[in-house]
N, C-alpha and C positions, 0 to 999 in steps of 0.2 A: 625581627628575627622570624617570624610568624609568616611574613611576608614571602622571605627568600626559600621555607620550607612547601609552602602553597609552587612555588614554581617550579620546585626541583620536580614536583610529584608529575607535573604534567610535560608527558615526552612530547620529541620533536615531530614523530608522525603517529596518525591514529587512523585506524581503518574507516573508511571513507562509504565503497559498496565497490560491487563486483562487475563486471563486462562479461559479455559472449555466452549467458548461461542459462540454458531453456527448458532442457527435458532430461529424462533418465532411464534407463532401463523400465522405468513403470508406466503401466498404463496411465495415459488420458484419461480424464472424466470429464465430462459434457455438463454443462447446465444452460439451462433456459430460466431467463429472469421476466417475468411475467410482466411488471411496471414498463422497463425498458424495454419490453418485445426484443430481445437481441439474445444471441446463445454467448457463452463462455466455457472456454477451455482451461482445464484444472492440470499443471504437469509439477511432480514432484522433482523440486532440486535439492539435494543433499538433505537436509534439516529443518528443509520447508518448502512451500511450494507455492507458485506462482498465477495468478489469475490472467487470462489475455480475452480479451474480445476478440470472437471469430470475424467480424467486420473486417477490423485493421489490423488483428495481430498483435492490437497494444497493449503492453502489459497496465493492468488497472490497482492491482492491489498484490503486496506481498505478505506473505503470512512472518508471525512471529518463529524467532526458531524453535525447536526441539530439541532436548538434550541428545538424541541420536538420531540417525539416517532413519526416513521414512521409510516403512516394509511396504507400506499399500496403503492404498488412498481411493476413497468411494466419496459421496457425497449424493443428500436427498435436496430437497425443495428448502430446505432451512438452513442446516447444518453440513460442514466435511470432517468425515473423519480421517484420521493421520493415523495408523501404528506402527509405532517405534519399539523395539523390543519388547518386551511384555507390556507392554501398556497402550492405551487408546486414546485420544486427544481429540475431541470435538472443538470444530470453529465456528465462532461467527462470524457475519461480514467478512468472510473471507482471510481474517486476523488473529481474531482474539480467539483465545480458549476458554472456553466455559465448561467444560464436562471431561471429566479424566477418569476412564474404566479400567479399574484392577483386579485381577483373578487370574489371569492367563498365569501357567506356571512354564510356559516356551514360548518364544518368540512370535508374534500373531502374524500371517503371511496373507491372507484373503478376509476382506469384509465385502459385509450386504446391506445397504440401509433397508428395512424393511415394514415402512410405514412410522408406527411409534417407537420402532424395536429395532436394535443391530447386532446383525448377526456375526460374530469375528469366528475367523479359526486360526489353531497355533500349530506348529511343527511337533506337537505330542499328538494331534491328531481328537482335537480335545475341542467342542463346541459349544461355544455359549451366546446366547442371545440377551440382550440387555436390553432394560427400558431406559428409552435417553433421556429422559428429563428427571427419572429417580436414581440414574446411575446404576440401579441395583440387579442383581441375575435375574431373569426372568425365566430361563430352562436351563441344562445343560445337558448335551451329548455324548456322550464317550462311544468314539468306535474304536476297534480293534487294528493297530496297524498294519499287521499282515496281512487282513483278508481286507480291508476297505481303509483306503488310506485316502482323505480326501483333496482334490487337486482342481477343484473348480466348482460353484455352486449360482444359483439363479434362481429364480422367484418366476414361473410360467405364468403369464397373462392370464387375466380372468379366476386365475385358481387362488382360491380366497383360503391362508392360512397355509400355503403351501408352499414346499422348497424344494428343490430336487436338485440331488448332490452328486458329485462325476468322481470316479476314483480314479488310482494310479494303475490300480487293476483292472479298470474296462468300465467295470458294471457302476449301474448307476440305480440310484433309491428317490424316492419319492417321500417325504416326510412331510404330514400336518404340524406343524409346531407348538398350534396352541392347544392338540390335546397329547401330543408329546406320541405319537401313533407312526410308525413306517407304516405308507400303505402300498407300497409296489416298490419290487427292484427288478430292473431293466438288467438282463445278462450284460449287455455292452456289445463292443465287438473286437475283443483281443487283444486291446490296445491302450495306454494310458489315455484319458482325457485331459487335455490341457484348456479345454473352453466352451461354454456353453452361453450361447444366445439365442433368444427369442427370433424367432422372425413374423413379418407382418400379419400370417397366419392366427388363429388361436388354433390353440394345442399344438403347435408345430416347433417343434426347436429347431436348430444346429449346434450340433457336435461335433469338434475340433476333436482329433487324435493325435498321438505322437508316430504314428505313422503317416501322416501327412492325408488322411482321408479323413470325409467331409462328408457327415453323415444328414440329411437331414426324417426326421423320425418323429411321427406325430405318436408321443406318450402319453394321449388318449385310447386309443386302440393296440397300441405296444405295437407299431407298424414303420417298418423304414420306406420311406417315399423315395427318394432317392440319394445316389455317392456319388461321391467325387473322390479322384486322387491329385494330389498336388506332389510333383517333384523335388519340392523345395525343400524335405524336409518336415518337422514336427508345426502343423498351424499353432499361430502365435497371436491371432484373434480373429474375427468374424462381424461380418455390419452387414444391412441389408439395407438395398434402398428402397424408401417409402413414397415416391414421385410417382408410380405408376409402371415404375421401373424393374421388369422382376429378375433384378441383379444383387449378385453377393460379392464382397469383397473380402478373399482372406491373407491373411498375413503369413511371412517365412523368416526364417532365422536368417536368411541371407539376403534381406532389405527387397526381394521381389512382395507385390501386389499381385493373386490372379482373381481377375472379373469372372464370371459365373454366370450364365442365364438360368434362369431357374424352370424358364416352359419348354428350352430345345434341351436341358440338361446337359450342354458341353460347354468350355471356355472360350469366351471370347475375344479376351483380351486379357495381354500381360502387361504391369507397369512395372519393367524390369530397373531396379537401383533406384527405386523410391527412397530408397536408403542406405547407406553403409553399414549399418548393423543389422541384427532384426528387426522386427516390427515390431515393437511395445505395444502399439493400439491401433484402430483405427475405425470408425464412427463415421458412418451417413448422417447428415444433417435430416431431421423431420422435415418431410414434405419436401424437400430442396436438392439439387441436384451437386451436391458437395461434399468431401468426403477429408477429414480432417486423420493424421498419420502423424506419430510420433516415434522416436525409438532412440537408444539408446546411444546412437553419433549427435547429441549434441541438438536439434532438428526438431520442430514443426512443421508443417508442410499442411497448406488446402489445400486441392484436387477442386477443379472443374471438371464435369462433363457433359461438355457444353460441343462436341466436336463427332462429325461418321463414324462407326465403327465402334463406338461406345467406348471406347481411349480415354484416359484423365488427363489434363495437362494441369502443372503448377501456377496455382492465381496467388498466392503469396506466400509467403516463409519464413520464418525468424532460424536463421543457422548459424553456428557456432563453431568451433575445433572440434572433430569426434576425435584427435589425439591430443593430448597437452603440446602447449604452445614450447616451442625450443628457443625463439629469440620476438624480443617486442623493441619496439622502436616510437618515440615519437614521431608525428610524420612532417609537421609544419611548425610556424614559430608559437603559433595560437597557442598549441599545445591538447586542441582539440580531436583532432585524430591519432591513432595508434595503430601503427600494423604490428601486424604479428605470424610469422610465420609457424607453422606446426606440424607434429609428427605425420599426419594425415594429408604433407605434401601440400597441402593451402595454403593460400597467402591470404589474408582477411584486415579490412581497414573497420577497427571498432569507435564510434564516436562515444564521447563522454559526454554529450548534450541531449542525442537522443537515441533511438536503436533505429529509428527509419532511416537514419543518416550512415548504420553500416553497411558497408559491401563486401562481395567475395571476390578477390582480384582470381577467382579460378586456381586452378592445378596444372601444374607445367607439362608440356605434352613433346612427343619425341618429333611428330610435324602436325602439328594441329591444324595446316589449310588441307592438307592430304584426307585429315578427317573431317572437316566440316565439310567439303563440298561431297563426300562420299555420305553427307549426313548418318556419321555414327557419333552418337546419343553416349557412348558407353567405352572409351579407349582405353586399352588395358597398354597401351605402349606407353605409360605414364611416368614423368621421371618421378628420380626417389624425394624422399621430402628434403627440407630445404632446413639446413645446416647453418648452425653460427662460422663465422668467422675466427681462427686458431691460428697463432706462431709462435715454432717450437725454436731452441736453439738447447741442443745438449739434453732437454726434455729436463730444462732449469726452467724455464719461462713459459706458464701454462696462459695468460692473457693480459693484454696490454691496451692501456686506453690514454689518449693524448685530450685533455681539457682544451676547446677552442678558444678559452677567452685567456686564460694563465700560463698558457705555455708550459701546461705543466704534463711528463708523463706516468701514468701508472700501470706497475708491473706486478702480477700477483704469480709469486712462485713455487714452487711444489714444497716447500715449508709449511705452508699457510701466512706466509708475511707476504706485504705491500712491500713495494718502492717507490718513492714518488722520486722523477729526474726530471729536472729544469732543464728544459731544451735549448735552452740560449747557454748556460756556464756548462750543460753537460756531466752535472753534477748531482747525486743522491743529497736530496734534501730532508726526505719525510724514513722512516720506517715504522711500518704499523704491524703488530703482533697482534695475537688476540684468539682469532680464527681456531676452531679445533677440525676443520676437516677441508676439501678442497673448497676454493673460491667461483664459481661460476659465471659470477661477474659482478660489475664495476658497472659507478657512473658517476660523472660528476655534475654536482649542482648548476644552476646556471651565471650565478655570480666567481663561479669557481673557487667557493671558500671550502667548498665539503667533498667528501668523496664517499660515496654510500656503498657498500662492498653484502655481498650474500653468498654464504657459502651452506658444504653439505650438511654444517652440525644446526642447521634450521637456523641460524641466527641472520639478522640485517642488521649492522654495523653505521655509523654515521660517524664519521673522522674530521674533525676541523685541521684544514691543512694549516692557517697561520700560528695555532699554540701547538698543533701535532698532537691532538689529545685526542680520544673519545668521547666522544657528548652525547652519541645515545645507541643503543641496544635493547634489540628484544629479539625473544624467539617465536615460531610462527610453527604451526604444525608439521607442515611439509617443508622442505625447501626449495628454495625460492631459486631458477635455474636462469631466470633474467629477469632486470632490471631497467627502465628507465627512468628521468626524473625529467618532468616537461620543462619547455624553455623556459614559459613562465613561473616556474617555482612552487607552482603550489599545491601538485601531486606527483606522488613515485607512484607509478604504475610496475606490478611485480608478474610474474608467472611462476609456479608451483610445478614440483615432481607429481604426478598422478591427477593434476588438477586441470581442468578444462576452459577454466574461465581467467580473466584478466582481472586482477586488484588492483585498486584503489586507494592512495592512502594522502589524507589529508598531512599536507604544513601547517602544525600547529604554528609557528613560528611568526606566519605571515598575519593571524587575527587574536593571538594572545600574546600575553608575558610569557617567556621560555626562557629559561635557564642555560646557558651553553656550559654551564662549567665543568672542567671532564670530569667524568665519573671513576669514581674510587677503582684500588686494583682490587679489591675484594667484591665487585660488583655482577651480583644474582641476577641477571634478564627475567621480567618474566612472560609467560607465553600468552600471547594476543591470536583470537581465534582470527580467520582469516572475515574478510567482513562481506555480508551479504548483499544480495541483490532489494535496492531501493526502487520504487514506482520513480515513475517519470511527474513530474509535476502537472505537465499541461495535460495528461491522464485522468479523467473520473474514475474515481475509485466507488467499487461495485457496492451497494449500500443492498442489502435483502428488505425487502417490506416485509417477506415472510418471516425471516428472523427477527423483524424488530419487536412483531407481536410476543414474540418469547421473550424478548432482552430489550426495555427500554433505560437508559441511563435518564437519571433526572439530576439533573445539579444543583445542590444545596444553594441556598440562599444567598450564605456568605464562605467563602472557601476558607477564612481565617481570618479572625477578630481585629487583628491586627494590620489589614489590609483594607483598603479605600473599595468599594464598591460601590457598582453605579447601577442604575433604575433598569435599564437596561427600554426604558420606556421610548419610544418613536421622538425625535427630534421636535417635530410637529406638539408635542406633548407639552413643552417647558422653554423653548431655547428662545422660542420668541413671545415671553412674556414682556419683555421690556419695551417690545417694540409692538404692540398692540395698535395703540393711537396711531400709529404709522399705517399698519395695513388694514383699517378703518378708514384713513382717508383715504387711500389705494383703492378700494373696493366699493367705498360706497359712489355712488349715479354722479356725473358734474351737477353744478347747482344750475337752475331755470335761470335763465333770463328774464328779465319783469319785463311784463307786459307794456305797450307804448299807452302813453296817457289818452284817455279820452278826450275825445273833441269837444262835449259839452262835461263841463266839471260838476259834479251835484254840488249842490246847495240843501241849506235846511230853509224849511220854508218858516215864515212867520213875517211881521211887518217889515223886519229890516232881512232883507235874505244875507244869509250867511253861506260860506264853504264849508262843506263839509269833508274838515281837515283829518287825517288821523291821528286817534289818539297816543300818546307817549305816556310811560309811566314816571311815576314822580318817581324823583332821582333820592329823594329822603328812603324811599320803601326798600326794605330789604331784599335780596335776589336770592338771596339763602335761604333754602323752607328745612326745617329742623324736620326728619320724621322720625324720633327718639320715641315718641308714646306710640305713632300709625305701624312702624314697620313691624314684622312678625320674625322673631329667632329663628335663622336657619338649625338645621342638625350641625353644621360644620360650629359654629357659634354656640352651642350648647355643648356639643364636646369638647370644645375649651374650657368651656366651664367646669364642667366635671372632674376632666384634667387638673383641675387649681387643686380638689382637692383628695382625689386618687395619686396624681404623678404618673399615670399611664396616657401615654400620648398617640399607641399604635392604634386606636380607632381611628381621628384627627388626618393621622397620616393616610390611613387606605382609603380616606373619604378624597382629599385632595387627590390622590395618584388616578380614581375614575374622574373625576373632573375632567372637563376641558380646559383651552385657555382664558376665555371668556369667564367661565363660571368662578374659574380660577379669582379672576381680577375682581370680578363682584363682592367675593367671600372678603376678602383682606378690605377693601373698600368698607364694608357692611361694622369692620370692627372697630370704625372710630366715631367715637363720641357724635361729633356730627348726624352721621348715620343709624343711631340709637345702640352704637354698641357701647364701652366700658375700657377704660383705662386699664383695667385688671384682666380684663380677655384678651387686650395685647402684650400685654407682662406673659400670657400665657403661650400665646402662639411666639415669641420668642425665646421660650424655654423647651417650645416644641423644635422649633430649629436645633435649638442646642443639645435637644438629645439626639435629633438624627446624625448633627456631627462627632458626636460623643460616640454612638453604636458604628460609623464609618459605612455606613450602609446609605443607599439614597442620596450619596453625595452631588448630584446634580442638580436632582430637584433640591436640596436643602438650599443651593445657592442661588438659585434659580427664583425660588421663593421668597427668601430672605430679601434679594434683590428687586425683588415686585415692590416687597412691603416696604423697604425705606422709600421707593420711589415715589407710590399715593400716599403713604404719612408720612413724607418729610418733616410740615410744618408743625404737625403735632409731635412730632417727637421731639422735634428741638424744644418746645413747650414743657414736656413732659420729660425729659432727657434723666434727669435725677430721679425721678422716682421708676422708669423703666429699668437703667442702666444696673442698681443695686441687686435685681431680680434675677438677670441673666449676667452674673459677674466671670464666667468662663467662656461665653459667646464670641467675642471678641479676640483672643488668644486661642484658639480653635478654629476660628472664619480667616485669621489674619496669616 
């Protein structure tokens, strides 16, 4: 009974991970890993955020989730921070959480790592700086919202203890932190600040406004150097390049890039529709001529500028829907690819094996040879996006899907019921109720037993056509506005109202016991989060050397008493005890060859000469030399002894586990009688066996040993059989 209640519990699909899902309205954060010389790219997705190597783009580690959508995300040489509504979440390795700061009484919008300290602010306009490893306040702020509301803040080079903070109202302040001191406010220039960076100068910033002017202003002398104005719009971030290059790159709400010289002081170049949305971020690589862009369609983007003109061109990209997907498809029998058409007019082929494998089959165009050979970059003649497939009849029959292997049809109509009609009798076979809101769509399995239906009241449905019953339900956050189930059976792939990426959901069916039995009429679905974005396997995951010195795990000895545990010792250690004498003969020299006889043979001299034959020993003389009083007690042999009469064996043992194999053999050798040891020090050393398989610990070596030992004392044990065996009377039903 126990049995069939374990099956009912586990349903027929469970979330599996996520396709097509890169970036978000949030800034990038850059890291450089010291060990691996290589940079990493930090973008926040929904309730977690994802690691990629700028190299390839590949994503390396994904973080654990969060109870809510990330607000901002920074990160130092150790640690990233995440805030999620009032609260702050440190990672390590890119995953785990070790530090959670609480205080903020509003939602926290901007952090700063700053050294040992991090600095958050919240939508009350409230600053607090925290020490990260005590969790605990370190200062806190209070400005006044009307007159200084803050909206961007930064840490200027070289200025030791210092913050300088940009309002909504223009003017900008200057604060020492650790004596809690404003030491200058800058008027501003009229205009909200939305951004402040450093540039390769010291003392020299740039100033982002929401009137799209581009200040830069050395806040050593309270001196503006020079402006800019950009058309685009409020700047939406700022990078400088550090190659020798004295170019700036700033960002617009309406996905344009403009390059900047910084010695002719005019523009040089635009990267018009680097994006479809704004620009979230966008970061010069140190020393390098690369410029890395994210923003809120969905989008990663590197930038070469490697080309006349000072122009960026795209050297790789991970891209996604910037609108939710409207219809997905499987695309071959594998069941490997998935396209998926979306609101943003693309057509996009995503692989379930790896992301280097997807593509963008493009945006449909009204003559797209008209436009290529006129090389325009940018066609606003674009069709609209690409629409599922609908037939109406009386505006009864909202969507209809025919089973290729069953012949079977299903109709979902403006009730919220199925029909299923056999196309050979022409006759309603199935009706399935259930539904509380329109149906979306249909698919059926590929054996044709099931028909998996998703409508507007968030629920996925699973219907077995041969008993006509329901066999599984759950609901999902959003709902789910298409459906496929791959040839092979062994994921539904979904798409979500508001959601940008493709889901995943495992066939429990195909690698467990599953229960098909229908489910009761009084049956509760409950709601299954939709499932995250997993690392790719053949991916290294980003390991911090600098974190580890914060955070090393060490793993217990034995993870439960109850569990077989192994040495964990080199192979080379034990495996080839038995075979010793073997790799003995293997190793040591071939034997000489004797010498050819001499020509003249000695003789012994005397009246009658003799040959001088060699001598042979008498065959009566023993070959055995006893050294029971010569040889001298090892340690290993003395704490046997002791052992007889303490009963603690864990010396014995950690002598043996430095040993070699050699030493090893000697030791067990040295305990028999023969050898000057005692019939009662191997009574001992088999009650030491017996308690490492008693504690479950060292099960390797135990057998490993025990195995040497009957090997060299065979003969004495059979001798001695009765008086050993009574000693170690649990040995035996424990080893067997």
């Amino acid at each position: 009974m126990q049995f069939f209640e374990l099956e009912a519990i586990i349903a027929v699909f469970s979330g599996f991970r996520a396709l097509g899902l890169y970036s978000n309205h949030l800034a990038h954060v850059l890291r450089f890993h010291k060990k691996h010389r290589e940079f990493y790219v930090l973008t926040a997705v929904g309730q977690c955020f994802h690691t990629y190597n700028v190299k390839k783009l590949g994503i390396v580690a994904v973080s654990n989730a969060l109870p809510e959508d990330i607000s901002s995300l920074a990160a130092d040489r150790m640690l990233v921070y995440a805030a999620y509504g009032k609260l702050i979440s440190a990672f390590a390795k890119n995953k785990e959480v070790v530090h959670t700061y609480t205080g903020h009484q509003a939602d926290v919008h901007l952090l700063l790592p700053f050294g040992d300290h991090l600095i958050s602010v919240d939508k009350d306009n409230a600053v607090i700086i925290w020490d990260v490893e005590s969790e605990d306040t370190y200062l806190q702020i209070s400005y006044d919202k009307a007159s200084f509301e803050v909206s961007a803040l930064m840490h200027p080079s070289t200025y030791l203890n210092k913050i300088l903070f940009g309002s909504s109202q223009g003017s900008l302040q200057l604060w020492n932190i650790k004596s809690n001191k404003l030491l200058f406010t800058f008027p501003g220039w009229a205009s909200a600040v939305t951004v402040l960076q450093q540039t390769p100068a010291v003392d020299v910033v740039g100033v982002g406004l929401a009137s799209g002017q581009i200040i830069i202003h050395n806040i050593r002398f309270d001196e503006t150097l020079m402006k800019f104005q950009q058309d685009w719009g409020p700047v939406t971030a700022l990078s400088f390049r550090t190659d020798r290059h004295p170019i700036m790159a700033s960002g617009s709400p309406i996905g344009h890039i403009g390059l900047w010289d910084l010695e002719e002081k005019k523009l040089v170049s635009q990267m018009r529709d680097a994006h479809t949305t704004a620009i979230a971020g966008l970061t010069f690589l140190q020393n390098e001529p690369l410029l890395i862009t994210n923003g809120a369609d969905n989008a990663i983007r590197v930038w070469i500028f490697d080309v006349a003109g000072g122009d960026g061109r795209l050297l790789r990209h991970r891209t996604g829907h910037s609108a939710p997907p409207k219809k997905i498809q499987h695309n071959d029998q594998s069941g490997i690819n998935i396209l998926s058409a979306g609101q943003d007019g693309t057509l996009q082929s995503f692989s379930t094996v790896h992301e280097r494998f997807n593509k963008s089959l493009g945006h449909g165009t009204l003559n797209k040879t008209r436009a290529k050979k006129k090389g325009v970059t940018h066609d606003t003649a674009k069709l609209p996006a690409i629409t599922t497939f609908a037939s109406g009849c009386l505006n009864d029959v909202d969507l209809c899907l025919i089973s290729p292997n069953s012949g079977m049809l299903a109709i979902a109509l403006d009730d919220f019921t199925v029909h299923i009609l056999d196309m050979e009798t022409r006759r309603a076979v199935r009706r399935f109720s259930g539904h509380r809101g329109q149906i979306n769509d249909m698919t059926f399995s590929p054996d044709g037993r099931w028909l998996i239906t998703a409508s507007m009241d968030c629920a996925i449905r699973t219907w077995d056509l041969p008993s006509g019953s329901l066999v599984d339900c759950f609901l999902v956050d959003a709902a789910a506005v298409s459906l496929s189930m791959s040839p092979t059976g062994n994921f539904l792939a979904s798409s979500h109202v508001d959601g940008l990426g493709i889901y995943l959901w495992s066939n429990n069916t195909l690698c467990s016991m599953v229960s098909l039995r229908p489910l009761p009429a009084d049956y509760e679905p409950t709601v299954i989060m939709l499932p995250g974005t997993c690392p790719n396997t053949e991916e290294e995951e980003v390991l911090d050397a600098d974190s580890s010195e914060m955070l090393e795990y060490i793993s217990p000895a034995q993870l439960d008493e109850h569990l077989v545990t192994l040495s964990l010792l080199p192979d080379s250690r034990w495996k080839n005890l038995l075979h010793l004498d073997i790799i003995k003969d293997i190793t040591n020299p071939p034997p000489k060859l004797p010498k050819a006889a001499p020509f003249f043979i000695p003789t012994i001299p005397g009246l009658v000469p003799q040959f001088a034959l060699p001598t042979t020993p008498s065959e009566d003389q023993s070959k055995v030399v006893n050294f029971g009083v010569l040889v001298q007690k090892s340690t290993f042999y003395l704490q046997l002894e002791n052992a007889l009469d303490n009963s603690s064996y864990e010396e014995p043992v950690k002598l043996l586990r430095e040993l070699g194999p050699s030493a090893i053999e000697i030791e067990l050798r040295a305990l028999s009688p023969d050898m000057g040891g005692e019939v009662r020090v191997m009574q001992s050393f088999l009650k030491m066996i017996s308690s490492i398989l008693q504690s479950k610990r060292d099960f390797d070596l135990a057998q490993a040993y025990l195995a040497l030992f009957l090997k060299v004392q065979f003969l004495l044990l059979t001798n001695h059989y009765l008086r050993l065996l009574p000693q170690t009377p649990n040995l035996l039903p424990i080893n067997g």
